[in-house]
N, C-alpha and C positions, 0 to 999 in steps of 0.2 A: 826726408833726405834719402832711407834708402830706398825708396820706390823710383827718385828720380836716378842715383845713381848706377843703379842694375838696370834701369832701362838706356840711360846714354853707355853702357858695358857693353851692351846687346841688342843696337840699332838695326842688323840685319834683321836679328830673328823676332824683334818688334814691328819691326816695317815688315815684316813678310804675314805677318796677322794681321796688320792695318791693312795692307792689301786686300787680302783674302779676304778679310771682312766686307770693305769696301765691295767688291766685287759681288758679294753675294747680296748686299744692298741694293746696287744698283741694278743688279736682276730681277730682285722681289719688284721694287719699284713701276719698273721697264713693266713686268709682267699687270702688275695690278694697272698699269695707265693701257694696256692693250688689253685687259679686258674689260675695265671700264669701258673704254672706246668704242669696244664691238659689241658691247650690248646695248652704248648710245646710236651708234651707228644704224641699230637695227628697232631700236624702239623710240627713242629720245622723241620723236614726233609724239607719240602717245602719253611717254611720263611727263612732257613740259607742255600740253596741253590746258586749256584752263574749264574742261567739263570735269565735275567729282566723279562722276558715274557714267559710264558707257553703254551698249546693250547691243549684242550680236547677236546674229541667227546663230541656231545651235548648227546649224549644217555648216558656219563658215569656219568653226573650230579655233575662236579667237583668234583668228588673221582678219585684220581688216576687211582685204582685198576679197576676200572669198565670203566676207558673208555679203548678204541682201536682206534689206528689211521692204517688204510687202505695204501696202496701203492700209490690212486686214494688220496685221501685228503692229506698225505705227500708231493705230488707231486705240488699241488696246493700252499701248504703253502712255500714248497722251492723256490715257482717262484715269492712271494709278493713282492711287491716294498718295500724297507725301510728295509730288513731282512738281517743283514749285515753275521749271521753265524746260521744255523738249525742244531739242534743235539736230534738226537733221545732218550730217556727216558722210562726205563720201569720198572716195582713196582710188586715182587707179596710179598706175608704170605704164606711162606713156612716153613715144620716144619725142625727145624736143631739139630744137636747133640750137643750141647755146655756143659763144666765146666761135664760130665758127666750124662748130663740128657738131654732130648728132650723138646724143648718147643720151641713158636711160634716165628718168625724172620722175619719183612720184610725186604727183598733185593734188593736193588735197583740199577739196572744196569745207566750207561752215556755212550753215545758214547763221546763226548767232554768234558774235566775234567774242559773248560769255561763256559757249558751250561748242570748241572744236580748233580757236584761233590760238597762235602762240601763248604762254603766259607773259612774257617778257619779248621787249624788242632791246636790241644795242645800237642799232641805229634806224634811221627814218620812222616811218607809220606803218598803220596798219592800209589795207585795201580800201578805198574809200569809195571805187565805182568798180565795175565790171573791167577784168582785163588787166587788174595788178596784183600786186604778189607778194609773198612776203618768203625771203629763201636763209637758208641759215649762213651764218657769217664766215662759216670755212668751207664754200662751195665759190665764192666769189672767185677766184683764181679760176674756176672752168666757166665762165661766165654767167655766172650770178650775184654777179655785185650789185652793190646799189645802181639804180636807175639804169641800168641792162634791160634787151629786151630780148625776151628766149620766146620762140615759137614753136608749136606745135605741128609734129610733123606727120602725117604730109599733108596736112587741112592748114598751116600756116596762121594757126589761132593767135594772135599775139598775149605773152603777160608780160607787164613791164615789172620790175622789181623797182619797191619801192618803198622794205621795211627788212632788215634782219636780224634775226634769232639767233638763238646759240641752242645747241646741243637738241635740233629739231628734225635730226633724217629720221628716216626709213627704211629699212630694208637695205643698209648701206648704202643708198642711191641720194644724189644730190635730190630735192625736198622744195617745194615750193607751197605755200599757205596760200588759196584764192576764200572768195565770195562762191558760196555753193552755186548761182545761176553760172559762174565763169567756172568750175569744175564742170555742170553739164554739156555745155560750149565745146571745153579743149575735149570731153571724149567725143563727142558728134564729131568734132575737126577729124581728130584721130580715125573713126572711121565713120564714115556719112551715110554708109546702110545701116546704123544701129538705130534699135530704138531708144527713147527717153530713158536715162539709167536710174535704176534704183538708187537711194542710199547706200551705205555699204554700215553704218549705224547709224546711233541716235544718241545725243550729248543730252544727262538729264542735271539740273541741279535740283539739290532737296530743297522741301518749303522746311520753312524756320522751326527747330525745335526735332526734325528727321535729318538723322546721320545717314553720312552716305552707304553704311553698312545694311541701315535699314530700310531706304530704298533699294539698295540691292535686292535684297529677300523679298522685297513684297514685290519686285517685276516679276522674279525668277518665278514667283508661285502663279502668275497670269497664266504662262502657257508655257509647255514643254518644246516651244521651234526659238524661243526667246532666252538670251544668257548675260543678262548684265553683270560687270566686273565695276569695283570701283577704279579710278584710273590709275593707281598703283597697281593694285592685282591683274589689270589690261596689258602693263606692261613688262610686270617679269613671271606671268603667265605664257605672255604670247609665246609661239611655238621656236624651239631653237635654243629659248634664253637660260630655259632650267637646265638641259646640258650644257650650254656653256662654261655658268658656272659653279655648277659639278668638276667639271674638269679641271678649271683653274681652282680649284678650292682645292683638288687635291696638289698639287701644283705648291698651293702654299703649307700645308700642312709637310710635305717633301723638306719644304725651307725651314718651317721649325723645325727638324729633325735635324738637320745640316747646320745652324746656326750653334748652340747648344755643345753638340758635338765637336766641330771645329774650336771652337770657344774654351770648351769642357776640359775637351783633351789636350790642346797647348800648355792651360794653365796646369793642369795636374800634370804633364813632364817636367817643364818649369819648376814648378813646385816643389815637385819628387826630387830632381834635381839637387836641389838645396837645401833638402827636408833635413840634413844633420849640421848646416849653417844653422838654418831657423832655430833649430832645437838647442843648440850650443848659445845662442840668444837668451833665449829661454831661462838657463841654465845662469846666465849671468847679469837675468833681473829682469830681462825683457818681457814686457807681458803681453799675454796671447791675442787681448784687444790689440795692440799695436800693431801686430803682426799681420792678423787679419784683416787691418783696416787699410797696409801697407797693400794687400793682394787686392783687394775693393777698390783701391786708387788704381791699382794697374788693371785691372779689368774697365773700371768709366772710363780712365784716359785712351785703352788701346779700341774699346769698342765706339766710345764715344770721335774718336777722330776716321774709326771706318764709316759710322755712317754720314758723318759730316764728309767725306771724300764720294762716298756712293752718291750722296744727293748732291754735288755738285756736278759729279757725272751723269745726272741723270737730268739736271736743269735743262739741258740745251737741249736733249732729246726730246723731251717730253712736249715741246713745240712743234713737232715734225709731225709728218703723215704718215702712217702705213696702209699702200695702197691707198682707198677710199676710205681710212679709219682714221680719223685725227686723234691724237695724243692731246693731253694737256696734264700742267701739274696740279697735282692735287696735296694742297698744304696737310688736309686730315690723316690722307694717308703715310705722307712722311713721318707725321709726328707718329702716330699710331703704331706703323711697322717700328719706328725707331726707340720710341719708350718699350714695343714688346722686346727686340732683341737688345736693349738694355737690359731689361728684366731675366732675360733667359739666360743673359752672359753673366752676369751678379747671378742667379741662382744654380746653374751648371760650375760655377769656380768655388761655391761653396764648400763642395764635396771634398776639395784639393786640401783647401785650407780644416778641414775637420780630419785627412789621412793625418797631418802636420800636428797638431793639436794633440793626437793619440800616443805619441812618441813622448815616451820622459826621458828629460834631461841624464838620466842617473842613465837610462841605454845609452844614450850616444857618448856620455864620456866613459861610458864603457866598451864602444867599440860594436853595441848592438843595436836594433832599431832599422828604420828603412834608409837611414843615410852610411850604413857602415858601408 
């Protein structure tokens, strides 16, 4: 009873922490669905891939785009002990005609639809002949929707779209999955003096009983121009992604610092406040369980309805696009950030309630103590 009646006493200055809290929810939130995003954005083709194991030239510095695999190192890699299936992979940014305007596309050819193709579709198939496509399902609006036909410019290669992914770009660039002979196709379209293009990798699965770790290791010791990653380590290796997030990591560790605080220091004025109420409590039988179990109720109710307010404000966003970065929600992370600053606002309100606890009754009806 008195937890509910000192907070209906004091609906401003509870609603002004609801707020606040709220707000810094919806920030963490906001921040973790944009950097999820941009590191989907820029690798999601590679992490939702269905080869375990990759293998770049050492010269292309785990980008795709930049390395080349030889006839002479393919060769090698086909003969490793432990490599139960090798399928060739190749990536360029080429510019395509889509939804009526040109803009940038990478395309990414598979020879084997088990070593390079999406893992998952949300809607239609995969590639079944030369010339189709598979594009991820928040590119549709620039025209790569289902059964769309984008071409390659200025060779006019047609792909039809006729299967899509989620969470499958590149390079932040709208993304299209072919059949490796229609990857060679759109770059000759793209430019018609080139020659035959290399691979750009090579998709390995292990034979049974070889983890993908230990495939990795027995390619790596073949040759020094050769660098296979399993397809995790492919994708928050690749270049870009470990700054990213560095950055946002400090970003969130800023927020645990501010949450805590904010949270800490309310309740300990609060508290302070009526630290010779409390005690005069005390004093007339009250026990210090109840007391502190009253400031526990007010800490889950006023944190628990911030981040319940943050994550409604953050529902509708989190549908939207930044730029070429789609947003989406992510249930793990609500709960996760929302159990830790439950956690930190129960354990930063503790301090309040142990200043309170220090005070005896015999000071404050004596006029001393932190409440005179």
């Amino acid at each position: 009873m008195i937890v509910w009646k000192e907070m209906a006493r004091a609906k401003v200055r509870f609603g002004l922490l609801i707020g606040a809290i709220a707000l810094l929810v919806f920030l963490i939130l906001f921040q973790q669905a944009l950097r999820d995003g941009l590191i989907t954005s820029f690798t999601g083709a590679i992490e939702h891939q269905t080869a375990p194991v990759l293998v770049y030239s050492t010269d292309g510095r785990r980008n795709l785009q930049s390395s080349s695999i030889t006839p002479e190192l393919a060769a090698q890699v086909r003969a490793v002990d432990g490599a139960a299936a090798v399928g060739r992979i190749g990536q360029s940014t080429l510019s395509v005609r889509a939804g009526g305007s040109i803009t940038a596309a990478a395309v990414i050819g598979y020879e084997r639809r088990d070593l390079g193709a999406p893992q998952d579709l949300v809607a239609g198939r995969y590639p079944a002949a030369e010339g189709e496509g598979v594009a991820n399902e928040t590119d549709a609006s620039e025209g790569f929707g289902l059964g769309k036909v984008v071409r390659i410019a200025p060779g006019g290669y047609p792909i039809r779209i006729v299967g899509q992914s989620r969470d499958t770009n590149l390079q932040a660039s709208p993304t299209v999955f072919v059949r490796y002979g229609s990857w060679e196709q759109a770059v000759l379209a793209a430019n018609p003096d080139a020659r035959k293009p290399l691979p750009n990798a090579l998709g390995l699965r292990p034979a049974a009983g070889v983890s993908p770790d230990e495939l990795v290791a027995r390619v790596n010791r073949l040759n020094p121009e050769l660098e296979a990653l399993t397809r995790h380590d492919a994708a928050t290796k690749a270049p870009g992604v470990a700054q990213v997030s560095r950055s946002f990591l400090v970003i969130f560790l800023l927020y645990g610092l501010v949450v805590p605080l904010v949270i800490g220091l309310f309740f300990l004025i609060v508290t302070l406040q009526k630290a010779r109420t409390l005690t005069l409590l005390r004093a007339i039988g009250a026990r210090s369980r109840t007391l502190v179990w009253a400031l526990i109720v007010q800490v889950l109710v006023v944190v628990g309805l911030g981040i319940a307010i943050g994550t409604l404000l953050y529902l509708p966003v989190s549908f939207l696009r930044v730029g070429s970065i789609p947003l989406q929600f992510d249930t793990t992370a609500v709960v996760g950030w929302g159990l830790g600053i439950l956690a930190l606002g129960v354990a930063s309100s503790w301090f309040s309630a142990r200043r309170v606890l220090r005070i005896e009754p015999a000071e404050a009806l004596s006029g001393g103590g932190l409440g005179a």
